[in-house]
C-alpha positions as CSV (number, residue, x, y, z in Angstrom):
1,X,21.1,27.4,31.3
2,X,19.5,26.0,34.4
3,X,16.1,25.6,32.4
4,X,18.2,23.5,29.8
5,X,19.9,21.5,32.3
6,X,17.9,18.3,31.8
7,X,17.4,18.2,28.0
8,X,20.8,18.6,26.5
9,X,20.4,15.2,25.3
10,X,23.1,12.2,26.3
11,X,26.7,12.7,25.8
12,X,28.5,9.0,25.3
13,X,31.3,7.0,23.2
14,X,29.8,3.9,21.0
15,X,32.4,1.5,20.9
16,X,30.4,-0.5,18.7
17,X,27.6,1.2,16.5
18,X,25.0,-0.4,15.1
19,X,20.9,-0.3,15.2
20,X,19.1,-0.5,18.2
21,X,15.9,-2.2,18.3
22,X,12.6,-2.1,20.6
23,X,13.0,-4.4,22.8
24,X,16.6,-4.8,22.9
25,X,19.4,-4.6,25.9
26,X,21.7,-1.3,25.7
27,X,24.9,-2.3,28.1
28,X,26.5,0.7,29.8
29,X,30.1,0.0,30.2
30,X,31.3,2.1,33.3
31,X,34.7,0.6,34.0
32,X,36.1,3.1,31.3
33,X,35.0,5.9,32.5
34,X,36.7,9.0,32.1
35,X,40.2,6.7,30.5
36,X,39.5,8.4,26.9
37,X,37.8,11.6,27.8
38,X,39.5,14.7,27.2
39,X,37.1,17.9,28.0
40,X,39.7,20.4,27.0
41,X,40.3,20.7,31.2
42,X,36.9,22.1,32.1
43,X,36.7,23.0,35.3
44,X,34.5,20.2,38.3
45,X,32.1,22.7,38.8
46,X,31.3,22.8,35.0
47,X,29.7,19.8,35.7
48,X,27.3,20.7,38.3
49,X,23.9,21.9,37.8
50,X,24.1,26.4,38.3
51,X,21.6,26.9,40.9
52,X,24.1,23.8,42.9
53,X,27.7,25.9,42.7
54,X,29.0,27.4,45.3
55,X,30.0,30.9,45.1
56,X,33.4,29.8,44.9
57,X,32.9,27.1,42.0
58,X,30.7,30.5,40.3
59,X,33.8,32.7,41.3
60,X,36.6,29.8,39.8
61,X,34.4,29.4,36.3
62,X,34.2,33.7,35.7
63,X,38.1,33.6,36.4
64,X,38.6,31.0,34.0
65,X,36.0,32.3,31.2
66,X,38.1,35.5,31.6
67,X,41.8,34.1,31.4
68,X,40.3,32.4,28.2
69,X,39.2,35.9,26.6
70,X,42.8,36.6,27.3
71,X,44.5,33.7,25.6
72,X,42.1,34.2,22.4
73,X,42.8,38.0,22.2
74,X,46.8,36.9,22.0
75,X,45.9,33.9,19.8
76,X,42.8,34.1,17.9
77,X,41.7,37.7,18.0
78,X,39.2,36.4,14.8
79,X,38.0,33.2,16.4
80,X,36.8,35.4,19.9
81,X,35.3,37.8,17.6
82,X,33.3,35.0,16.0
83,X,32.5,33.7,19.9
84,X,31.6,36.9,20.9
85,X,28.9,37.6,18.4
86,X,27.4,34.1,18.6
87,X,26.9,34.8,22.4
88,X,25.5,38.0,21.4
89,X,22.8,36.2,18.7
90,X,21.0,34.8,21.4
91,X,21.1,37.6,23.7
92,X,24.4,36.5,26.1
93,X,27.6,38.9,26.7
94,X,30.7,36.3,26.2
């Protein structure tokens, strides 16, 4: 993950698509920031880099990975089974 960090590409909302040219002026809007975002209530730490959380943030995110486990088992045993072996197709234990 923390090799990955910088290159997971840019995560934004067009408001108004269209072609971008060379040359051309992209305006970042920033006073909406956060109004229309819904991450599924992802924790702060989420956010920060891995090498950068605290052991508590590190502590907060295995707590909340494992209450998740929990909540599929109950809901969607089939959909964490699915998770599970997608983890484990690139070598990680989910």
């Amino acid at each position: 993950m923390e090799c990955l960090w910088e290159i997971g590409g840019v995560s934004c909302e067009v408001i108004r698509g269209g072609t971008i040219q060379v040359g051309e002026t992209i305006l970042l809007l920033d006073d909406n920031h956060g109004r229309r975002i819904d991450d599924g209530g992802k924790l702060d730490a989420f956010y920060v880099r891995p090498k950068a959380r605290s052991a508590k943030q590190v502590k907060e995110m295995m707590e909340g990975k494992k209450k998740s486990k929990e909540i599929l088992m109950e809901t969607d045993k089939e959909g964490l089974l699915r998770l599970q072996a997608s983890y484990e197709s690139v070598g990680l234990k989910y």
